[in-house]
C-alpha positions as CSV (number, residue, x, y, z in Angstrom):
1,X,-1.9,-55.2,-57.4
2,X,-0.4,-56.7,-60.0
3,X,-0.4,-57.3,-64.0
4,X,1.0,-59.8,-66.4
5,X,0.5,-61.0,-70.1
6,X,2.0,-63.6,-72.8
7,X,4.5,-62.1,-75.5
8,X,2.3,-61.0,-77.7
9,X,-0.3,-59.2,-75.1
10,X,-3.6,-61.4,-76.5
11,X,-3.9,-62.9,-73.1
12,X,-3.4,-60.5,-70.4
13,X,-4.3,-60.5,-66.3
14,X,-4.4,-58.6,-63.4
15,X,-3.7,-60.2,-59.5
16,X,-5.6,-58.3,-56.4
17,X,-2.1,-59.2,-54.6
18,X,2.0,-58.6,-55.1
19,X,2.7,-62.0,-55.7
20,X,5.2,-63.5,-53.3
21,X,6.4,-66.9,-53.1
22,X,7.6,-68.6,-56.3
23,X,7.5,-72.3,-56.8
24,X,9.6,-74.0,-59.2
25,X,9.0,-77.1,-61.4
26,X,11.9,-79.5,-62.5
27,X,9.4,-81.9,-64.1
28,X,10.1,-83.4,-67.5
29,X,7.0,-82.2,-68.6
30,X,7.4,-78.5,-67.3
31,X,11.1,-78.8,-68.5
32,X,9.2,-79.9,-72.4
33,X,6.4,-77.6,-71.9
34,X,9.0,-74.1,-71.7
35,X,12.4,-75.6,-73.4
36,X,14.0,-74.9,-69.9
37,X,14.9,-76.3,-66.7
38,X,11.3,-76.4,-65.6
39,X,8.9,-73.7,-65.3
40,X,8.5,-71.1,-62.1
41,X,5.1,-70.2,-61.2
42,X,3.5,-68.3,-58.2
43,X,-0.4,-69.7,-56.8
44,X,-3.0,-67.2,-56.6
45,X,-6.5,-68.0,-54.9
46,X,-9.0,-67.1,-57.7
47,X,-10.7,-64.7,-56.0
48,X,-7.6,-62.7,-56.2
49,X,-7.3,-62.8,-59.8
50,X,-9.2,-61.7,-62.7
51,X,-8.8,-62.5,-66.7
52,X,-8.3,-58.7,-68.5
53,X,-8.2,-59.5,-72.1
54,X,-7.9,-62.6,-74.6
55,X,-9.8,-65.7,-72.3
56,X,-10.4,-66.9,-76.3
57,X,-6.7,-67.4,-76.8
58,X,-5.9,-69.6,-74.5
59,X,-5.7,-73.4,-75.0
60,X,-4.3,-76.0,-72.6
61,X,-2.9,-79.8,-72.9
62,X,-3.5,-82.2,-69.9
63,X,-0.9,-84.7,-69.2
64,X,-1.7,-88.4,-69.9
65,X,-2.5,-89.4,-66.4
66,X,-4.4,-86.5,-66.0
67,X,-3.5,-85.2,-62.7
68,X,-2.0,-81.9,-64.9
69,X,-2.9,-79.7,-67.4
70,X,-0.7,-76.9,-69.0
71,X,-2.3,-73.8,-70.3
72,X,-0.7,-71.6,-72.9
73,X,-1.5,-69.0,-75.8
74,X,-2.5,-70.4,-78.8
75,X,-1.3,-66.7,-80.3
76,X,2.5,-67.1,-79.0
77,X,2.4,-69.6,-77.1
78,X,4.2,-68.6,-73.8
79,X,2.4,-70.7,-71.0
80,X,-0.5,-68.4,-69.3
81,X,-1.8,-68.6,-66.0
82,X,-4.4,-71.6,-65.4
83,X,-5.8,-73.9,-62.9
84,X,-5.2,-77.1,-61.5
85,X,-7.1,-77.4,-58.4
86,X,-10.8,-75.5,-57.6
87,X,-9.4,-72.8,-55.2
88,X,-6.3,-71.2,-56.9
89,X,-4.7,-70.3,-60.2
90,X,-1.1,-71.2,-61.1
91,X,0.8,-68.1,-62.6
92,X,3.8,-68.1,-64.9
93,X,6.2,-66.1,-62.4
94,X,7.8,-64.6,-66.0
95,X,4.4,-63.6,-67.5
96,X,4.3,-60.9,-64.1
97,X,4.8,-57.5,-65.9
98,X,4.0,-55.4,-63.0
99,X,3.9,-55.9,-59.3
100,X,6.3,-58.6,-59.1
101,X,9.2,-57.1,-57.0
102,X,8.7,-59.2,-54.0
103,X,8.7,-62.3,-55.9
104,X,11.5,-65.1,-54.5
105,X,11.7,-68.5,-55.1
106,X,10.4,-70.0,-52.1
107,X,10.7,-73.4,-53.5
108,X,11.6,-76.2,-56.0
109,X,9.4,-79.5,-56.7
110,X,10.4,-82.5,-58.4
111,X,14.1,-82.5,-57.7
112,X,14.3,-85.5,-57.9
113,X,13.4,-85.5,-61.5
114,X,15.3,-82.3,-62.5
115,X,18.1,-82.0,-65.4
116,X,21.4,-83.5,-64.6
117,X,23.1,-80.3,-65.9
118,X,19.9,-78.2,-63.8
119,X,21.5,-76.4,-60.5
120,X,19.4,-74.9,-57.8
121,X,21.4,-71.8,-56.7
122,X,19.3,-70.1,-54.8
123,X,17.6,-70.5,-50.8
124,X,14.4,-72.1,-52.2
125,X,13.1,-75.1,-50.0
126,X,14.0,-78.4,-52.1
127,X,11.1,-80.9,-52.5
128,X,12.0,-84.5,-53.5
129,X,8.6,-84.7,-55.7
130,X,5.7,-82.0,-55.2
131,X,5.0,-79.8,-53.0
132,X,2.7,-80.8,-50.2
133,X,2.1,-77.6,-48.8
């Protein structure tokens, strides 16, 4: 099992799983969205997460074309787990408080698209644009 929050603890989380396999985003918008190279999440299939405290404080922008939507704390706002397709949840790999010791980048989406001053320095498997499963 494992457990996670936002900074201020309003939203909080619990996983029926260790999470595993981290996938990170070089995206301009992930890149806007956390003020960093991208953002570094781990997917969860919803029936092996559960909402703890603070569902009320979370709010979400959808990118213009749609196909994405970003889901934060409208308390802190550190980004919050959410979902973007109807079988799993997207988890902010930095919001996992406990649980997390197996997590490892397993691998990195729009590189293509990533910072010029952004290097990958790890074994994570490199994806031009998304990942494809």
């Amino acid at each position: 099992m494992a457990t996670g929050h936002c900074n201020c603890g309003a939203v909080q989380y619990a996983l029926d799983d260790d999470p595993r396999d981290v996938y990170v985003c070089h995206c301009s918008i992930c890149r806007r969205a956390t003020g960093c190279h991208g953002i570094a999440v781990v997917l969860v299939p919803k029936s092996r997460f559960r909402w703890v405290a603070g569902e009320r404080s979370i709010a979400s922008w959808r990118k213009p074309d749609g196909d994405w939507e970003m889901w934060f704390c409208r308390v802190c706002g550190s980004p919050v787990p959410g979902e973007n397709d109807p079988h799993s949840m997207f988890v902010p790999a930095g919001s996992v408080t406990d649980g997390g010791a197996q997590m490892r980048v397993a691998h990195h989406i729009w590189v293509d698209s990533k910072a010029p001053w952004d290097e990958i320095g790890d074994h994570g498997k490199q994806h031009r644009e998304g990942f494809k499963g």
